[in-house]
C-alpha positions in Angstrom: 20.3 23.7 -16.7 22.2 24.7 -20.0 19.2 26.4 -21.2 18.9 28.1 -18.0 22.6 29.3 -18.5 22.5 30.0 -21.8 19.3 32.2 -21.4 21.6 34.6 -18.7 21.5 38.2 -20.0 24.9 38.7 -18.3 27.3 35.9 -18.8 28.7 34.7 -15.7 32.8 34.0 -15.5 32.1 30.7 -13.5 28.3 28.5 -12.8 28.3 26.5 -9.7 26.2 23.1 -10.4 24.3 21.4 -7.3 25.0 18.4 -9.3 27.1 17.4 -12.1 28.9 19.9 -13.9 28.3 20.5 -17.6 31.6 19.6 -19.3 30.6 21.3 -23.1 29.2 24.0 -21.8 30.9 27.4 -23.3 31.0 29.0 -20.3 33.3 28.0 -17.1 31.1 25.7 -14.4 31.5 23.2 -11.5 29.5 20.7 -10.2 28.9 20.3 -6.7 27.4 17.5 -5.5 25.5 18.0 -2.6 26.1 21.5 -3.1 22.7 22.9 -1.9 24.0 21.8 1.7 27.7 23.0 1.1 27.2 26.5 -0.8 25.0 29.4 0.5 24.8 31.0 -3.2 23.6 27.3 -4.2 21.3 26.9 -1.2 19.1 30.1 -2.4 19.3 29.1 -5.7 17.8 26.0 -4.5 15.2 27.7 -2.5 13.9 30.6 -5.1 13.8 27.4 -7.4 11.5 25.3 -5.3 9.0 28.4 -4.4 9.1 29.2 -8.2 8.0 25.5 -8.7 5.4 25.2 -6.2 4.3 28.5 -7.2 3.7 27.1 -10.7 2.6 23.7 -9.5 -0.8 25.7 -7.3 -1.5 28.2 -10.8 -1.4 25.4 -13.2 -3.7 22.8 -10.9 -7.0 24.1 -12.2 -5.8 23.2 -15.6 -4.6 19.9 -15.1 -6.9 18.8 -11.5 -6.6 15.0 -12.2 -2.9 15.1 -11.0 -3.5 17.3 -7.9 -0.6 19.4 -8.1 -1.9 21.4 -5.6 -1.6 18.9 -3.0 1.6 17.7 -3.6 3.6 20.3 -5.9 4.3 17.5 -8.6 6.5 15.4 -5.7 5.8 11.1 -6.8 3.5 10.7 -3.9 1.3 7.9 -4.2 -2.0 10.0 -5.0 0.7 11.4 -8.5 1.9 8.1 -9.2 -1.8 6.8 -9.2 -3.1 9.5 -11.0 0.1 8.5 -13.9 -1.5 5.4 -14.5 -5.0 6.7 -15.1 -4.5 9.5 -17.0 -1.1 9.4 -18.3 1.7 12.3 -18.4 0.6 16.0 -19.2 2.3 18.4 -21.1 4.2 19.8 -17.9 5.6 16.3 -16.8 9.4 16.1 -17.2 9.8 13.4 -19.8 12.9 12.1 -18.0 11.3 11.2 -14.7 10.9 7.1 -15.2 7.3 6.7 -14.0 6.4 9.7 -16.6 8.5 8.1 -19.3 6.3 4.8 -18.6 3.1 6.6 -18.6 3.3 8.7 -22.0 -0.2 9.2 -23.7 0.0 7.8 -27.1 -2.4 10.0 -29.4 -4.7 6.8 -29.9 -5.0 6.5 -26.2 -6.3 10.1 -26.0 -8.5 9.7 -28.7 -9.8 6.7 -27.2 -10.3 8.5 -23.7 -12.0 11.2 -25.3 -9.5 13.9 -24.1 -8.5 15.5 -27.4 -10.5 18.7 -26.6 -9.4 18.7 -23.0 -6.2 18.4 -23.7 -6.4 21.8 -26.7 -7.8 23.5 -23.8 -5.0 22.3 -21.6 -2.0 23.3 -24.4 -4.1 26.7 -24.8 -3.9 27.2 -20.8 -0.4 27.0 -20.9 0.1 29.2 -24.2 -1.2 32.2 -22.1 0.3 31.4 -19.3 3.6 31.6 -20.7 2.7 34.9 -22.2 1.7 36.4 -18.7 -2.1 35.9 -18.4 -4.0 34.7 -15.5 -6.6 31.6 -15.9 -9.8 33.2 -14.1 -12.1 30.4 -14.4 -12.3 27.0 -16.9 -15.2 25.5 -18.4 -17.7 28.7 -18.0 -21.5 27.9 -18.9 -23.3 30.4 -21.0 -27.0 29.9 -20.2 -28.2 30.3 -24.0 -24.6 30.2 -25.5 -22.8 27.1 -24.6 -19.5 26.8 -22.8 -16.3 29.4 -22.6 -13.9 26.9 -22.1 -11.4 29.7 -20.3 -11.1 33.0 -19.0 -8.2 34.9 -18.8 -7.2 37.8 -17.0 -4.0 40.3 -18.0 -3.9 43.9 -17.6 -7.4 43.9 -16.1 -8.8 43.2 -19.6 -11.2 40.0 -19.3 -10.7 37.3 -22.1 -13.0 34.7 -23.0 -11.2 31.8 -25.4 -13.3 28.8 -27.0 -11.1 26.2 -27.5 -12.2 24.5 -31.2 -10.3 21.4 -32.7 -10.2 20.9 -36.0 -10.0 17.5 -37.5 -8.0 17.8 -40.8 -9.6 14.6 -41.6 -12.9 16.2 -42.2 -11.8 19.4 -44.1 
């Protein structure tokens, strides 16, 4: 929330919080509890929020298909909590939701599973998301070549990435 606030390219005069309001925050704000039920301007909020979300949850489900975000939009259904256990939290979990927090991937348990290169892949996925590409395809075989691990898309320029991780041990 403050970095949501502090990120506004025209400062408000007052923030209305569903929630708790944010006491050291610079700029004025109430919290409301229960406010998505009590203040329209709070309700949309709520609603562009969640459609954002789900939005994000169906692009980034090819990337991350253990956890089935697609199915469930990254709610703790029992299929997600499952999937926490056996494969531990991705990058995109929020740290701060307790069945996450139990299930963080320790870099030995990675390496152990075998998912260091998956989870470059993974970290590069999101890179480009964030910088307004569109994953086309994952894990692309070349018949003579070998594997593309992704295809992007941006501008209606095609990119092919190969994801390569380096172990400084070795160099």
């Amino acid at each position: 929330m403050r970095k949501a606030i502090s990120n506004l390219t025209h400062k408000p005069e007052k923030v209305l919080i569903d929630g708790y309001g944010l006491p050291d925050l610079k700029i004025k704000n109430e919290g409301i509890i229960g406010g998505d039920n009590l203040i329209d301007s709070i309700s949309a909020a709520s609603i562009i929020a969640k459609v954002t979300r789900d939005r994000f949850m169906v692009n980034i489900d090819p990337i991350f298909p253990e956890y089935g975000f697609i199915k469930h939009k990254g709610y703790g259904t029992k299929f997600h909590m499952e999937a926490l256990k056996e494969f531990k939290s991705s990058p995109i979990h929020r740290k701060s939701f307790l069945p996450v927090a139990k299930n963080l991937p320790t870099l030995a348990w990675i390496e152990r599973k075998g998912r260091i290169h998956l989870l470059g892949v993974q970290l590069t996925c999101l890179k480009y998301i964030n910088n307004g590409y569109n994953i086309s395809g994952l894990k692309y075989s070349l018949t003579n070549s070998g594997i593309i691990d992704i295809i992007l898309e941006k501008n209606n320029i095609i990119f092919f990435i190969k994801v390569q991780i380096i172990n400084n041990k070795d160099s």
